[in-house]
PyMOL Python script that loads the backbone (N, CA, C, O; Angstrom):
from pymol import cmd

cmd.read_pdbstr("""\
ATOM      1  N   UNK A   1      -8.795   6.162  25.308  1.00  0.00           N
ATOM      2  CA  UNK A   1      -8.812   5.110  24.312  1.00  0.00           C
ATOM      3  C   UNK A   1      -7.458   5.077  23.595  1.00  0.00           C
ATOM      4  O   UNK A   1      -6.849   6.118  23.349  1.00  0.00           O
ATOM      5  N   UNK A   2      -7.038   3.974  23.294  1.00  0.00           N
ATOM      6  CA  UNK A   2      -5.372   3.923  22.906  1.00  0.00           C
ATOM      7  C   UNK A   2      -5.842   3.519  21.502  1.00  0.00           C
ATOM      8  O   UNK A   2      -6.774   2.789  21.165  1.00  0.00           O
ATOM      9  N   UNK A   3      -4.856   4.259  20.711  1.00  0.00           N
ATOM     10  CA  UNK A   3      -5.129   3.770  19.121  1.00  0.00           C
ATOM     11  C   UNK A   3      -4.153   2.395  19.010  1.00  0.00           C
ATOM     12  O   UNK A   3      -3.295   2.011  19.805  1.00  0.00           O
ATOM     13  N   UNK A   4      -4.479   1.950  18.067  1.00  0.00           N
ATOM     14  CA  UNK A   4      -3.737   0.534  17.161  1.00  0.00           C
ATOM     15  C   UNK A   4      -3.097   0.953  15.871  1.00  0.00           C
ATOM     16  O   UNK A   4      -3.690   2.002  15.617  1.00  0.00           O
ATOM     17  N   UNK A   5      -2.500   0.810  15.206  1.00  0.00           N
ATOM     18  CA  UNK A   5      -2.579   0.389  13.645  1.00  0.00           C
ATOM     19  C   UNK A   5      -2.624  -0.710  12.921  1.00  0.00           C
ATOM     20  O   UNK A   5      -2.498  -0.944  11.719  1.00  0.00           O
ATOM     21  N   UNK A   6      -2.943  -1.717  14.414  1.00  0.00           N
ATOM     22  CA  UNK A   6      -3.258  -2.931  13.890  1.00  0.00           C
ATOM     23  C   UNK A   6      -4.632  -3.255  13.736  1.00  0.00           C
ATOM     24  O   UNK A   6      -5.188  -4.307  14.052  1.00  0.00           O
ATOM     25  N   UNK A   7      -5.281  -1.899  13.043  1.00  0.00           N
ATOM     26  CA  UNK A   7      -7.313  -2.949  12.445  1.00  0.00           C
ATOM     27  C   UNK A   7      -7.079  -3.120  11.017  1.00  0.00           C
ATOM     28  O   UNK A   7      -6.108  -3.052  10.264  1.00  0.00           O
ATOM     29  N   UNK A   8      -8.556  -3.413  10.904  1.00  0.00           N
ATOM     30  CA  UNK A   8      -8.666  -4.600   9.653  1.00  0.00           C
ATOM     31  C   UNK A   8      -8.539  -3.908   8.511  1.00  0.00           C
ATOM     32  O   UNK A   8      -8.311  -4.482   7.446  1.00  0.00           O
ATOM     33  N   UNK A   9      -8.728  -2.065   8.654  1.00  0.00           N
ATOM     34  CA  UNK A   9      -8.322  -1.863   7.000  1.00  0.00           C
ATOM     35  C   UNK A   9      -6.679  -1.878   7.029  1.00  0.00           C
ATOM     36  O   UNK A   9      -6.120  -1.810   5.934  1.00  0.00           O
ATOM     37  N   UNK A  10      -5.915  -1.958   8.150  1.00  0.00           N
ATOM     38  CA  UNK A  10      -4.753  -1.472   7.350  1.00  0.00           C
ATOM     39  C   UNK A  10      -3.900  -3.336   7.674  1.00  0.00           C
ATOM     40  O   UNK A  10      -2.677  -3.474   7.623  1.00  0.00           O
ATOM     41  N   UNK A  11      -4.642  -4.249   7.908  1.00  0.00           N
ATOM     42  CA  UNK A  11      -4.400  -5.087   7.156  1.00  0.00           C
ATOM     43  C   UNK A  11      -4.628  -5.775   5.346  1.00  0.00           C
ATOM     44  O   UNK A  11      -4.105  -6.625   4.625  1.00  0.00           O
ATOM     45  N   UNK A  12      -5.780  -4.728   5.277  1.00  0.00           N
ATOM     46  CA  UNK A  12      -6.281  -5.293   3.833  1.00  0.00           C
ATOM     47  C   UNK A  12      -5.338  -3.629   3.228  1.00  0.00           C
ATOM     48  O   UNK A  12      -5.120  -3.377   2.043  1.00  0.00           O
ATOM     49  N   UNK A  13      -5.108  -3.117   3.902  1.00  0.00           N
ATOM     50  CA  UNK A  13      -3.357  -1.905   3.238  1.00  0.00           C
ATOM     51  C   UNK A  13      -2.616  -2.729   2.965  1.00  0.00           C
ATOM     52  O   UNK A  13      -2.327  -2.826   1.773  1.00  0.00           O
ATOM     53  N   UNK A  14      -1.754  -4.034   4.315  1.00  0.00           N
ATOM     54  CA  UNK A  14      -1.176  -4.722   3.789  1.00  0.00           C
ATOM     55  C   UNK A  14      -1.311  -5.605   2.518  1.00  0.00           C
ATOM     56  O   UNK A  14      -0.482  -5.589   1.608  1.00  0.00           O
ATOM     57  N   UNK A  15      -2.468  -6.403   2.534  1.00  0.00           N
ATOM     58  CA  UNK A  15      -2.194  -7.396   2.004  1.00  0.00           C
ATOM     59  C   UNK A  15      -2.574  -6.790   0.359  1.00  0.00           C
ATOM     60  O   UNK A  15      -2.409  -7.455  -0.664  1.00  0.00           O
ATOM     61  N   UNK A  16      -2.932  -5.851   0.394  1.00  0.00           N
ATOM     62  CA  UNK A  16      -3.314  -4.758  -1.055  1.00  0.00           C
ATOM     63  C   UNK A  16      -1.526  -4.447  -1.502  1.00  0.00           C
ATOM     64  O   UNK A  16      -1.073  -5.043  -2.480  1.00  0.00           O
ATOM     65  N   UNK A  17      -0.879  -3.755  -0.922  1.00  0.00           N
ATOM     66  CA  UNK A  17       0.207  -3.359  -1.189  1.00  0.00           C
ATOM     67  C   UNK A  17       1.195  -4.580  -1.961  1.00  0.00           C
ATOM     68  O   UNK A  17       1.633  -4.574  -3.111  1.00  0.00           O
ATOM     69  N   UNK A  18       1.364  -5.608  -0.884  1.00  0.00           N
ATOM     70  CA  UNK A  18       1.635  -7.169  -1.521  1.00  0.00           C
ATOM     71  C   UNK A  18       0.972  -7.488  -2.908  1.00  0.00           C
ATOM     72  O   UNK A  18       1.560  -7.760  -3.955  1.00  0.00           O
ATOM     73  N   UNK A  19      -0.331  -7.400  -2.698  1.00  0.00           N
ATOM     74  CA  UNK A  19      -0.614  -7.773  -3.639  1.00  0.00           C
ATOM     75  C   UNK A  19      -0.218  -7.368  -5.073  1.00  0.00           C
ATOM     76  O   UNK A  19       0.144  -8.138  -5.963  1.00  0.00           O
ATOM     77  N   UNK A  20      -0.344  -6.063  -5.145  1.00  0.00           N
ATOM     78  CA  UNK A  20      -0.122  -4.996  -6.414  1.00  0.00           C
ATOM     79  C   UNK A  20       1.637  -5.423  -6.616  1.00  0.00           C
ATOM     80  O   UNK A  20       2.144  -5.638  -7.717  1.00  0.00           O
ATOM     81  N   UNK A  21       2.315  -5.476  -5.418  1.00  0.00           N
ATOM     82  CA  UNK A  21       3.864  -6.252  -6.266  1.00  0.00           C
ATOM     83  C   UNK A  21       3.787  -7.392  -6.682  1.00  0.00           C
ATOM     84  O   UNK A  21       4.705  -7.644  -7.461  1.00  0.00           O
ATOM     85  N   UNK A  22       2.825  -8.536  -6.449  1.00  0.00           N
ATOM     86  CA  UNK A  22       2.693 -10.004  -6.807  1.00  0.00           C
ATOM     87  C   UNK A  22       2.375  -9.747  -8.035  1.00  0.00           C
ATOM     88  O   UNK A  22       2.855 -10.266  -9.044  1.00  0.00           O
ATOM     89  N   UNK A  23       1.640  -9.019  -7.970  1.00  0.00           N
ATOM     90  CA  UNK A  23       0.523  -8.885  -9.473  1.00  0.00           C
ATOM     91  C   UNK A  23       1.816  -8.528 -10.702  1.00  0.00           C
ATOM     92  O   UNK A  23       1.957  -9.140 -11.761  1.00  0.00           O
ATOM     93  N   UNK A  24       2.652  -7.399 -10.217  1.00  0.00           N
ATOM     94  CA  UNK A  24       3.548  -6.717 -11.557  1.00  0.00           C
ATOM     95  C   UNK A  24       4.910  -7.684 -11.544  1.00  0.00           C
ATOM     96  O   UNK A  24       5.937  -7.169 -11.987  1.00  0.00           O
ATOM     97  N   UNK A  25       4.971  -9.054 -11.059  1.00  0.00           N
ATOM     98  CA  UNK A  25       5.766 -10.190 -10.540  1.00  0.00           C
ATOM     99  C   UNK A  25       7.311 -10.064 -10.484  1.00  0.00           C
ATOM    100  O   UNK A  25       8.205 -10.637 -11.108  1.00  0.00           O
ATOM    101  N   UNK A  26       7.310  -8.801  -9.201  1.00  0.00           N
ATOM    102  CA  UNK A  26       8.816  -8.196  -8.502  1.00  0.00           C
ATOM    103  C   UNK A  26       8.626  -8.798  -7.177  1.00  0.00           C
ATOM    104  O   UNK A  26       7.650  -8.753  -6.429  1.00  0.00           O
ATOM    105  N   UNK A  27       9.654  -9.316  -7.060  1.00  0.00           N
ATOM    106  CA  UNK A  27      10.363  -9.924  -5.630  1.00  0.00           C
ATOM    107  C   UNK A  27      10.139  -8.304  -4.790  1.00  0.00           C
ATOM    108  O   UNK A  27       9.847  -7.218  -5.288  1.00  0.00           O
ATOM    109  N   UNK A  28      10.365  -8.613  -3.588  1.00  0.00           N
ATOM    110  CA  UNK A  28      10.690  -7.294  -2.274  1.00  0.00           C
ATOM    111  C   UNK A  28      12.034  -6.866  -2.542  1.00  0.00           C
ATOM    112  O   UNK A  28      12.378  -5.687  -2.636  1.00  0.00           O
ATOM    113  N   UNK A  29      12.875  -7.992  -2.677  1.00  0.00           N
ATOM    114  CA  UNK A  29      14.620  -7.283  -3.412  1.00  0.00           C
ATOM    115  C   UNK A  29      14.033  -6.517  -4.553  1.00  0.00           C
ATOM    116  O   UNK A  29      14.547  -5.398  -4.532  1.00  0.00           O
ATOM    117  N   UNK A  30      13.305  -6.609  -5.399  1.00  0.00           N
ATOM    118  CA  UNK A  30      13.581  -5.620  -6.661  1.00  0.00           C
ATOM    119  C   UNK A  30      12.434  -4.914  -6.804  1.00  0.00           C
ATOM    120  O   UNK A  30      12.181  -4.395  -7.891  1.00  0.00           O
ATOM    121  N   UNK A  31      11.539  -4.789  -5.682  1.00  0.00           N
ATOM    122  CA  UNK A  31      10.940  -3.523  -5.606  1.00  0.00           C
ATOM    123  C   UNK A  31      11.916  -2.880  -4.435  1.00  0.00           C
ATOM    124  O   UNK A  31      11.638  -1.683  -4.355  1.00  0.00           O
ATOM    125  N   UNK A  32      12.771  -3.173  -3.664  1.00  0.00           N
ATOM    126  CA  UNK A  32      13.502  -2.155  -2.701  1.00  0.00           C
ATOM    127  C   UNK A  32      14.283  -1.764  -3.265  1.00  0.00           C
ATOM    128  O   UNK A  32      14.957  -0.884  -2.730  1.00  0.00           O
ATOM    129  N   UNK A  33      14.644  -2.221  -4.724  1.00  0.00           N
ATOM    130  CA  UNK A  33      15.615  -1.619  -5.514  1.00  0.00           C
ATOM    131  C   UNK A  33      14.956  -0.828  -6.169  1.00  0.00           C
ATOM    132  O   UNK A  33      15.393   0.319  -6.079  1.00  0.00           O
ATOM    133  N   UNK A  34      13.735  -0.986  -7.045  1.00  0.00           N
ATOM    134  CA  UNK A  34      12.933   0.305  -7.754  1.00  0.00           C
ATOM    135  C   UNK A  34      12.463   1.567  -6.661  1.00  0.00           C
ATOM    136  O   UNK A  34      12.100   2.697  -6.988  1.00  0.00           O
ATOM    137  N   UNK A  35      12.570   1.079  -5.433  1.00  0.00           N
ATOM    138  CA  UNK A  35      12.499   2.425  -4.514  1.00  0.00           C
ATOM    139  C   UNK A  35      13.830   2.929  -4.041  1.00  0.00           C
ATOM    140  O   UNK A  35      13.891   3.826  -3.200  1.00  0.00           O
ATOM    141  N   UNK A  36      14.701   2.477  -4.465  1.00  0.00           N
ATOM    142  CA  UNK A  36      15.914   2.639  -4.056  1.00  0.00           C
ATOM    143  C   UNK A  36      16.175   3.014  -2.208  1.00  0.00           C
ATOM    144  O   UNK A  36      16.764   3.773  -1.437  1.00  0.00           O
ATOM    145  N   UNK A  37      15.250   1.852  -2.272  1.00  0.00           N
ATOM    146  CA  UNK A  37      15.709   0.966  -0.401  1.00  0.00           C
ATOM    147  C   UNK A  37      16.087  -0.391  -0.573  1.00  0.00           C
ATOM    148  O   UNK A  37      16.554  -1.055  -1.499  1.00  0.00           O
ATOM    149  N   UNK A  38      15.632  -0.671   0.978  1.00  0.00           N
ATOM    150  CA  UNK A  38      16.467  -2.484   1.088  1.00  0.00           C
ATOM    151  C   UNK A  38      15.203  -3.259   1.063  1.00  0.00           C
ATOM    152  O   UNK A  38      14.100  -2.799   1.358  1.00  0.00           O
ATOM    153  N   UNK A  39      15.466  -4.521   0.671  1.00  0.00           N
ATOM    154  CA  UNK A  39      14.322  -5.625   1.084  1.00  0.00           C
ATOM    155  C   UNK A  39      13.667  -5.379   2.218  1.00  0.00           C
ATOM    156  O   UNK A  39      12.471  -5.642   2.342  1.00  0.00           O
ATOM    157  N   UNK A  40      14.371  -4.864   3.129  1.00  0.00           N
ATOM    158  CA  UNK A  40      13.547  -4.744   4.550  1.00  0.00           C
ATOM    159  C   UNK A  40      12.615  -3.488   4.781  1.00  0.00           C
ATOM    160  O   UNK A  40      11.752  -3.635   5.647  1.00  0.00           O
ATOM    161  N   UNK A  41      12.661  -2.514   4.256  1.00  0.00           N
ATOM    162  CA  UNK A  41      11.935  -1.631   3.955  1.00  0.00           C
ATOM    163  C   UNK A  41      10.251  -2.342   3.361  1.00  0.00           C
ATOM    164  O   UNK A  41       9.198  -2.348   3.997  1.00  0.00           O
ATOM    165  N   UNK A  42      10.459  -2.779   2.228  1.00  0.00           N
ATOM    166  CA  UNK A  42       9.454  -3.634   1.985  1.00  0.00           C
ATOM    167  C   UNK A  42       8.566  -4.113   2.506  1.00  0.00           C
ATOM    168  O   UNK A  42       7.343  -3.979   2.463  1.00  0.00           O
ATOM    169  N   UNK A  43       9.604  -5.005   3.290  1.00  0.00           N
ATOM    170  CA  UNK A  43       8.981  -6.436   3.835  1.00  0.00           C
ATOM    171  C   UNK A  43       8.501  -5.609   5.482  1.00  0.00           C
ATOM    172  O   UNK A  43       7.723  -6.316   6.122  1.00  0.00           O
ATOM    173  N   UNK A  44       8.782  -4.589   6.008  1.00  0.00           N
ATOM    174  CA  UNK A  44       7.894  -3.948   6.897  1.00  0.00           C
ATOM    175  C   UNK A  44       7.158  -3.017   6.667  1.00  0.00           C
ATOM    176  O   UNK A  44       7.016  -2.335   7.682  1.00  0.00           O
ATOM    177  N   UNK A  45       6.338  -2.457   5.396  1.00  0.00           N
ATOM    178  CA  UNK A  45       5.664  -2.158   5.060  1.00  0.00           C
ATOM    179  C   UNK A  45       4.297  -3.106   4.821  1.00  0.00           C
ATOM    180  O   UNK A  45       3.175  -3.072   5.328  1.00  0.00           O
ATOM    181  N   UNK A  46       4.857  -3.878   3.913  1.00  0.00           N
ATOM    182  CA  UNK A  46       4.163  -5.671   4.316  1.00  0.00           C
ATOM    183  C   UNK A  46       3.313  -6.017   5.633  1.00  0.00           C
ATOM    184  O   UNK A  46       2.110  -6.135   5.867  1.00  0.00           O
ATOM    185  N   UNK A  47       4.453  -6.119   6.357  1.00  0.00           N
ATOM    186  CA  UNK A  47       3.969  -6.515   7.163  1.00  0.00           C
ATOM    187  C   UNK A  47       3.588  -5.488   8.677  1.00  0.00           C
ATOM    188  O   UNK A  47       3.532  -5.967   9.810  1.00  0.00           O
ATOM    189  N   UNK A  48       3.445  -4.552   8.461  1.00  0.00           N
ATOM    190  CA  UNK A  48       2.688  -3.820   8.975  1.00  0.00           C
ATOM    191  C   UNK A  48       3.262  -3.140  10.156  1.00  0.00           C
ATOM    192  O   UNK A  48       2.684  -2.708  11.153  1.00  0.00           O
ATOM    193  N   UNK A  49       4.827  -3.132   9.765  1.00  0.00           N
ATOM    194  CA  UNK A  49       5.796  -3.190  11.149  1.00  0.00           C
ATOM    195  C   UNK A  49       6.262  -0.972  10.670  1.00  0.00           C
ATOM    196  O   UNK A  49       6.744  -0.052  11.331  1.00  0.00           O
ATOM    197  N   UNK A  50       5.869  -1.073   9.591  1.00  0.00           N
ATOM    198  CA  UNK A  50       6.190   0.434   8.850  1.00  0.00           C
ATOM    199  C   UNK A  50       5.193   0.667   8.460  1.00  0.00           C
ATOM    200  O   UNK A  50       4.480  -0.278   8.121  1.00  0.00           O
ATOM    201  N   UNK A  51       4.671   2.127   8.327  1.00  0.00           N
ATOM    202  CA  UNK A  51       3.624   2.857   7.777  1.00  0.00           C
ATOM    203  C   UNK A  51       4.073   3.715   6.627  1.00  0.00           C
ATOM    204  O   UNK A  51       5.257   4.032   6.740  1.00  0.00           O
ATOM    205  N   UNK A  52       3.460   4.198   5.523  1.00  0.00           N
ATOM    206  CA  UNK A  52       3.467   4.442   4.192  1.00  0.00           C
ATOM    207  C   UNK A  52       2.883   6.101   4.749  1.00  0.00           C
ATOM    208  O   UNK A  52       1.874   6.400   5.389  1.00  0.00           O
ATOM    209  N   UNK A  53       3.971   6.937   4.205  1.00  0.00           N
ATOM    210  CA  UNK A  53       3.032   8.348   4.014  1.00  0.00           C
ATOM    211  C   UNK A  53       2.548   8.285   2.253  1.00  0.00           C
ATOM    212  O   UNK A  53       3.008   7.443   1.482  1.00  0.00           O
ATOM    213  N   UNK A  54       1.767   9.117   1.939  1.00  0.00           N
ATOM    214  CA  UNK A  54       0.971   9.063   0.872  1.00  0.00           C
ATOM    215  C   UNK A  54       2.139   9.377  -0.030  1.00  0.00           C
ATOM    216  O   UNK A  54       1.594   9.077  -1.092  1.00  0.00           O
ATOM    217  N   UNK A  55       3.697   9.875  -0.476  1.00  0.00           N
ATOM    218  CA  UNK A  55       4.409  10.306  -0.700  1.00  0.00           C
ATOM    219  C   UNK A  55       4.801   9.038  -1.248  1.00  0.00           C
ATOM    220  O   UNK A  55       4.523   8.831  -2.429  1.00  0.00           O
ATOM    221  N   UNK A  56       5.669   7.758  -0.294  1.00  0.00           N
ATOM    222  CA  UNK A  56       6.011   7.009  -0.017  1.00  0.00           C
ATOM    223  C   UNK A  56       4.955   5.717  -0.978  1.00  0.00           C
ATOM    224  O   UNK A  56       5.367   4.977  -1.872  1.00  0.00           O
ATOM    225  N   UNK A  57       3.517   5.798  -0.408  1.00  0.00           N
ATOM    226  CA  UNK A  57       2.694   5.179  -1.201  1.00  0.00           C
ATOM    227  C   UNK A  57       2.449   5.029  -2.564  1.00  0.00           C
ATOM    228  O   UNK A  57       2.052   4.050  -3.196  1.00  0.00           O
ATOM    229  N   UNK A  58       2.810   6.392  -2.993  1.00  0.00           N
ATOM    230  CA  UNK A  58       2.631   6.781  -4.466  1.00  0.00           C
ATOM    231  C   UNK A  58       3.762   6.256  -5.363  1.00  0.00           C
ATOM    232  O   UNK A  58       3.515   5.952  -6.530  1.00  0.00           O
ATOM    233  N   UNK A  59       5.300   6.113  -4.721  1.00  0.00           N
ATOM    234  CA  UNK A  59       6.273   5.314  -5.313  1.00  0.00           C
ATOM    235  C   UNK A  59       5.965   4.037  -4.924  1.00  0.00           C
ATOM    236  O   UNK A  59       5.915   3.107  -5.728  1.00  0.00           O
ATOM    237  N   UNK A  60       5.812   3.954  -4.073  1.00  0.00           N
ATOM    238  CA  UNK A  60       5.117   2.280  -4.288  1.00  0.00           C
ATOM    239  C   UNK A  60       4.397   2.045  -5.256  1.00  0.00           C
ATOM    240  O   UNK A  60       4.693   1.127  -6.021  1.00  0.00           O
ATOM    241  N   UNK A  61       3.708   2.523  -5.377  1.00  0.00           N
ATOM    242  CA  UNK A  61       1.793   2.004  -6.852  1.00  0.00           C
ATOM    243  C   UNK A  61       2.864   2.449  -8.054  1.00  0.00           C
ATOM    244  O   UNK A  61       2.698   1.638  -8.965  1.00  0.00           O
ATOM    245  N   UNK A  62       3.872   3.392  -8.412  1.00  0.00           N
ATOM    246  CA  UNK A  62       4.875   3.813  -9.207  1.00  0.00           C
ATOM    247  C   UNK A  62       5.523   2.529 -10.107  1.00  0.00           C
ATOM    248  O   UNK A  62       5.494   2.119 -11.267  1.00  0.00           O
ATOM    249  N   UNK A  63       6.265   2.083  -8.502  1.00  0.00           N
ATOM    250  CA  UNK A  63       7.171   1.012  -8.688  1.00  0.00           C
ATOM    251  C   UNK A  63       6.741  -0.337  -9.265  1.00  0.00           C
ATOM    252  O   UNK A  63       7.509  -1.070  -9.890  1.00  0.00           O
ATOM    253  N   UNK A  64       5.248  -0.657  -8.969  1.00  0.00           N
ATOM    254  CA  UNK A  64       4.676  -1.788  -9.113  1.00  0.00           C
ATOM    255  C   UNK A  64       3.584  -1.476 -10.875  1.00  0.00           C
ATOM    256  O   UNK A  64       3.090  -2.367 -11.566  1.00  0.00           O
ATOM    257  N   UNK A  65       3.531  -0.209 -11.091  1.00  0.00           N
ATOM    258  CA  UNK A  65       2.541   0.305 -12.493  1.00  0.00           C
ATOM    259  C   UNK A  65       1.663  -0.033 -11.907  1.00  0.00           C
ATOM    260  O   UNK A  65       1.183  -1.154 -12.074  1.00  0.00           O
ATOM    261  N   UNK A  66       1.254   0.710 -11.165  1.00  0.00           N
ATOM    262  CA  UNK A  66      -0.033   1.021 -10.524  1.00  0.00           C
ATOM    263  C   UNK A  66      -0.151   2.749 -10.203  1.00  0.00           C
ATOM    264  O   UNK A  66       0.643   3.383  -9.508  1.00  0.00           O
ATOM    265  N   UNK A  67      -1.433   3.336 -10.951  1.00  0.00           N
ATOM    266  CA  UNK A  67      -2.107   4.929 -10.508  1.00  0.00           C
ATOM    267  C   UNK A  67      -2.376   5.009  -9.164  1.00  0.00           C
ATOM    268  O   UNK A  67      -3.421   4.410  -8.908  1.00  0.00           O
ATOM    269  N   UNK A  68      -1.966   5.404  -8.398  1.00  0.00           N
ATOM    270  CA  UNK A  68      -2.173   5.868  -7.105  1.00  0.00           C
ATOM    271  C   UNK A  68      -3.790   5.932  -7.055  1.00  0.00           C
ATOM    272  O   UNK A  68      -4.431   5.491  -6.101  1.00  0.00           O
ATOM    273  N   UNK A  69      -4.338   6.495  -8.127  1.00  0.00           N
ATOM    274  CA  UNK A  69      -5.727   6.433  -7.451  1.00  0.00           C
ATOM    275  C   UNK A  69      -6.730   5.321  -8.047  1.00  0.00           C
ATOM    276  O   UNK A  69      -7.892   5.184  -7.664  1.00  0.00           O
ATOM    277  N   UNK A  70      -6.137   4.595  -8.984  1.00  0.00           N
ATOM    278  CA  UNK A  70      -6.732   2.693  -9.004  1.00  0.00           C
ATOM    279  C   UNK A  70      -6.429   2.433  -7.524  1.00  0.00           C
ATOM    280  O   UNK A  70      -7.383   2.235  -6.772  1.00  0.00           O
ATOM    281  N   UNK A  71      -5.207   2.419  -7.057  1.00  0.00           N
ATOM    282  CA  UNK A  71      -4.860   1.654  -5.848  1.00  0.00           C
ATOM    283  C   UNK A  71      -5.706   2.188  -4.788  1.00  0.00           C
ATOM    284  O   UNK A  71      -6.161   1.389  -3.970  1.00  0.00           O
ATOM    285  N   UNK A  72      -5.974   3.399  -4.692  1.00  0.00           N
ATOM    286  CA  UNK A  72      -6.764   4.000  -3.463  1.00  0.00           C
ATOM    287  C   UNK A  72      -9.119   3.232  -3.945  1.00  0.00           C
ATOM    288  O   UNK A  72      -9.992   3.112  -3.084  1.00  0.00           O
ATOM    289  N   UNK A  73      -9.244   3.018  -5.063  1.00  0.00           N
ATOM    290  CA  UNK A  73     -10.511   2.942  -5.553  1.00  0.00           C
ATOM    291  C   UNK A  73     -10.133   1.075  -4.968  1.00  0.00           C
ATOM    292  O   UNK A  73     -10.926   0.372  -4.341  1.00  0.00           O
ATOM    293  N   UNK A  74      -9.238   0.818  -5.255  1.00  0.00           N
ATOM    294  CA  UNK A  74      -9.582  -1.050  -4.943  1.00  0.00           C
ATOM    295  C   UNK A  74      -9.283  -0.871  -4.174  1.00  0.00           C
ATOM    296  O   UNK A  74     -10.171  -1.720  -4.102  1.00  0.00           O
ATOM    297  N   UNK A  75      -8.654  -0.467  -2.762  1.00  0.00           N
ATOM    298  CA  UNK A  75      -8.853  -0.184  -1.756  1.00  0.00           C
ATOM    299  C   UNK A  75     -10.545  -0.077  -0.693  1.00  0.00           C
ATOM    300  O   UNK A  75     -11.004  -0.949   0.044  1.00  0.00           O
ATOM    301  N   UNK A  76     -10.928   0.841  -0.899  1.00  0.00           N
ATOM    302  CA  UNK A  76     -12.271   1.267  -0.989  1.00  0.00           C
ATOM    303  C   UNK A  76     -13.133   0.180  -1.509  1.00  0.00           C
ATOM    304  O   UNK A  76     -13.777  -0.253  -0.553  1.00  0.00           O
ATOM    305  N   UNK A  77     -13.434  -0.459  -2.609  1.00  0.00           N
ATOM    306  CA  UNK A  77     -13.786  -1.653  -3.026  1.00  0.00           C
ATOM    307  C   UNK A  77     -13.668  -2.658  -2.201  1.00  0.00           C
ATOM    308  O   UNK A  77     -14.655  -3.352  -1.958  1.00  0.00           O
ATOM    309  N   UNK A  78     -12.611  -2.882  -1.702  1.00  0.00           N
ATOM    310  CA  UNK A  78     -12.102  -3.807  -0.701  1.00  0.00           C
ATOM    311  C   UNK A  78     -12.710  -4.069   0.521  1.00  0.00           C
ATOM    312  O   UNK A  78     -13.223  -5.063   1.035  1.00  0.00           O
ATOM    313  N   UNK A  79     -12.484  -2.709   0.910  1.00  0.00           N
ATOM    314  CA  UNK A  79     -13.312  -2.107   1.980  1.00  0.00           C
ATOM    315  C   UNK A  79     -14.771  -2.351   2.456  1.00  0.00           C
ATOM    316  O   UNK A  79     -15.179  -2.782   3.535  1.00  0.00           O
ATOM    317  N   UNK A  80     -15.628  -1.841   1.032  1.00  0.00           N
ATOM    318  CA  UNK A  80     -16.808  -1.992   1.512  1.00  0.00           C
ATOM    319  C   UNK A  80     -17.449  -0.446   1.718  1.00  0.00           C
ATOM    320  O   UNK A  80     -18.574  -0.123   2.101  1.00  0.00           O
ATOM    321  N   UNK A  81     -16.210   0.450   1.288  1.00  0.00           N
ATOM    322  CA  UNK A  81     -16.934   1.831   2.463  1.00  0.00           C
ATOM    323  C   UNK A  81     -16.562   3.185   1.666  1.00  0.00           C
ATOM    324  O   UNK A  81     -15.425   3.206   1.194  1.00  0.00           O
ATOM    325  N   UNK A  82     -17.190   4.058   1.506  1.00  0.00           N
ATOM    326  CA  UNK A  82     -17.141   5.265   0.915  1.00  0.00           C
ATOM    327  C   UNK A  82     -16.100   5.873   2.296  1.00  0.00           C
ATOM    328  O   UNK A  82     -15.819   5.356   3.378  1.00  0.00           O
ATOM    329  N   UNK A  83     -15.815   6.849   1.833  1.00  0.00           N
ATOM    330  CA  UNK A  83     -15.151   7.940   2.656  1.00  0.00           C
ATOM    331  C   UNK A  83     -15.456   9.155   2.029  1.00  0.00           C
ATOM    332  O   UNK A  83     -15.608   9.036   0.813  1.00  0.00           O
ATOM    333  N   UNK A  84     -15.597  10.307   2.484  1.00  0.00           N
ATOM    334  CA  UNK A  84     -15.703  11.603   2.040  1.00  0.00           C
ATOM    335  C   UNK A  84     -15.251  12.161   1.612  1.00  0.00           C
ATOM    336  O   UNK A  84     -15.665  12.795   0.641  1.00  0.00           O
ATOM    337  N   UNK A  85     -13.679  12.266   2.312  1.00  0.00           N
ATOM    338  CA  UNK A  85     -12.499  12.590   1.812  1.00  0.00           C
ATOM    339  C   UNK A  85     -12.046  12.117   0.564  1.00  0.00           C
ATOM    340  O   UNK A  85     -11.850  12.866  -0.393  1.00  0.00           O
ATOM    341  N   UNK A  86     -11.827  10.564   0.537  1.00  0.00           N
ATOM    342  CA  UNK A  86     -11.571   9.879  -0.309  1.00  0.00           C
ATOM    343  C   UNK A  86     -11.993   9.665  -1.905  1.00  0.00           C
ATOM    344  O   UNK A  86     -11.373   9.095  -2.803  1.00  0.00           O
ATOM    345  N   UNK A  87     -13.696  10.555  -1.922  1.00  0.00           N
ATOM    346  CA  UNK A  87     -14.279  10.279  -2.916  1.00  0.00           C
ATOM    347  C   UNK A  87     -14.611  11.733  -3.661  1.00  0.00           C
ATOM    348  O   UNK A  87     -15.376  12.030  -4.579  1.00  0.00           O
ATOM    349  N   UNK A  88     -13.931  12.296  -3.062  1.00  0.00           N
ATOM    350  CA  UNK A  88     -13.895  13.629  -3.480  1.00  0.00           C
ATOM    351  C   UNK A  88     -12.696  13.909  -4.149  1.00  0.00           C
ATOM    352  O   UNK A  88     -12.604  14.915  -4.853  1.00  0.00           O
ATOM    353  N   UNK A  89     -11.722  13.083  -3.995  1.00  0.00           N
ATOM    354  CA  UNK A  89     -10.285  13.029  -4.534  1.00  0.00           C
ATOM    355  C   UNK A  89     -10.205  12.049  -6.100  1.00  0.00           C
ATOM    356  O   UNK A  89      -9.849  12.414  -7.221  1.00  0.00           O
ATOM    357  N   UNK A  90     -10.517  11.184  -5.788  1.00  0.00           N
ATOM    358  CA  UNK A  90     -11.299  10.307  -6.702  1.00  0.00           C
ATOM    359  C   UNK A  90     -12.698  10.254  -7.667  1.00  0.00           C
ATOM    360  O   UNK A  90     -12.971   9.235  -8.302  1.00  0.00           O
TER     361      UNK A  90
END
""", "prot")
cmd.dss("prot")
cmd.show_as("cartoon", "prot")
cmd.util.cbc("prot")
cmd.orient("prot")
């Protein structure tokens, strides 16, 4: 069986991640500047062309004033779905 990283939660990763910069109303230029990367960094995180280690994630939710673990709970919300892991952290 060949994995993807293209299913449906880590599109609603994407469009969550977007969202939380729309919401704190920073362009991709000036959140790649509050991470001190480029627009393109961003914009393939976005769009699903880059993956986020939890490290990476956490300056993201940082950059945008967002708690890493609001962002991980509306996530989950989003979702529809408990996790084990997840709710034990939370």
């Amino acid at each position: 069986m060949q994995k993807s990283i293209h299913t449906p939660e880590q599109k609603v990763l994407q469009d969550l991640l977007r969202q939380i910069r729309l919401e704190a109303n920073i362009t991709q230029v000036e959140m790649g500047r509050r991470l001190e990367k480029g627009q393109n960094f961003v914009s393939n995180y976005e769009r699903g062309e880059r993956l986020l280690d939890l490290i990476e994630l956490d300056e993201v939710c940082k950059a945008a004033g967002v708690e890493l673990v609001d962002f991980v709970r509306r996530f989950k919300g989003i979702n529809g779905k408990e996790n084990t892991l997840t709710s034990n952290i939370v």
